[in-house]
N, C-alpha and C positions, 0 to 999 in steps of 0.2 A: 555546514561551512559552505560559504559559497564565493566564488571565483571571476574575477571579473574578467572577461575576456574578449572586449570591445577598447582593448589599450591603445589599437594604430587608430580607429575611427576617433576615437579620442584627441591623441596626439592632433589629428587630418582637421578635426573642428577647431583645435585649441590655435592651429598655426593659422587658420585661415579667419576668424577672431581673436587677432594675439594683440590686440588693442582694449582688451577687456582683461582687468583685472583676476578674473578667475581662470583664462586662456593661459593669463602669464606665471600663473602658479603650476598647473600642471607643466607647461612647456619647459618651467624650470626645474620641478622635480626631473622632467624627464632629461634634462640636461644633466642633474646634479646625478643620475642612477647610472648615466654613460660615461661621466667623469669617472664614477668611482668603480667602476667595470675593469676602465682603460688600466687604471694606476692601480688596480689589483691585478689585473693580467701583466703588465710590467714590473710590478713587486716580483709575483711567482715568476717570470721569466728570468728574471735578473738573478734571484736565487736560485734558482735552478742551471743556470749557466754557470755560475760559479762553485755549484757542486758538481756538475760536469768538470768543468777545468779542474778542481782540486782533489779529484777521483781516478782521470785520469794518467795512466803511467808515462811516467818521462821518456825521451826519445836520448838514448843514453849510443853514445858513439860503440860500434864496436874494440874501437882499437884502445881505450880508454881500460883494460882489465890491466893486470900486475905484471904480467909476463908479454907486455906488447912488445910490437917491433918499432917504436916510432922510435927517428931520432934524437937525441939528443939537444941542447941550446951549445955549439961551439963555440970558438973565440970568432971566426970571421962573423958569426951572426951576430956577436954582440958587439962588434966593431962597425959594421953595417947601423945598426939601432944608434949605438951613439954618433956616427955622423950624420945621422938624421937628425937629432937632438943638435948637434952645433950648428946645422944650416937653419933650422927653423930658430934659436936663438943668434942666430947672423940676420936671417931677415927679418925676425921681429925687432932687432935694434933700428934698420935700416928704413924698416917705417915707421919705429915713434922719431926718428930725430929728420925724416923728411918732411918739409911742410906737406900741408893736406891743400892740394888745387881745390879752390871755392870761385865757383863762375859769379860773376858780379849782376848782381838780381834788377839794376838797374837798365 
């Protein structure tokens, strides 16, 4: 078996004859062998990031177990949330029924 290992003098002839037919073949295997280099290191990167993400363990709150101390939702908080709800439905009426200023393009 023998091993050709004259590839960059090759490539070095082919680009500086890449007006010849036979320049433009090898230049483009060599093109086509780095295309597919690229988009195999990006396949395996891609999967591999995504068994990283789906391996690693979640970032889970401490205070999130059965016997936490967190508060409660009371009435003022929910009083609070719905006036938030009637002001943003007060100004979204107050701009669909205002006309919309358009500068005159003239």
């Amino acid at each position: 078996m023998r091993f050709d290992y004259g590839v960059s003098v090759k490539i070095r002839d082919a680009y500086a004859s890449r007006h010849e037919p036979e320049a433009a073949r090898v230049l483009g295997e060599f093109v086509w062998a780095i295309q597919l280099i690229l988009i195999t290191l990006i396949v395996l990167s891609s999967i591999g990031y995504g068994i990283w993400e789906f391996i690693r363990p979640l970032d889970v709150p401490e205070d999130s177990g059965v016997g936490s101390s967190r508060k409660g939702f009371v009435r003022s908080d929910l009083q609070k949330v719905l006036e938030g709800f009637d002001a943003r439905a007060v100004r979204y009426e107050e701009r669909r029924t205002a006309p919309v200023p358009i500068r005159d393009p003239s």
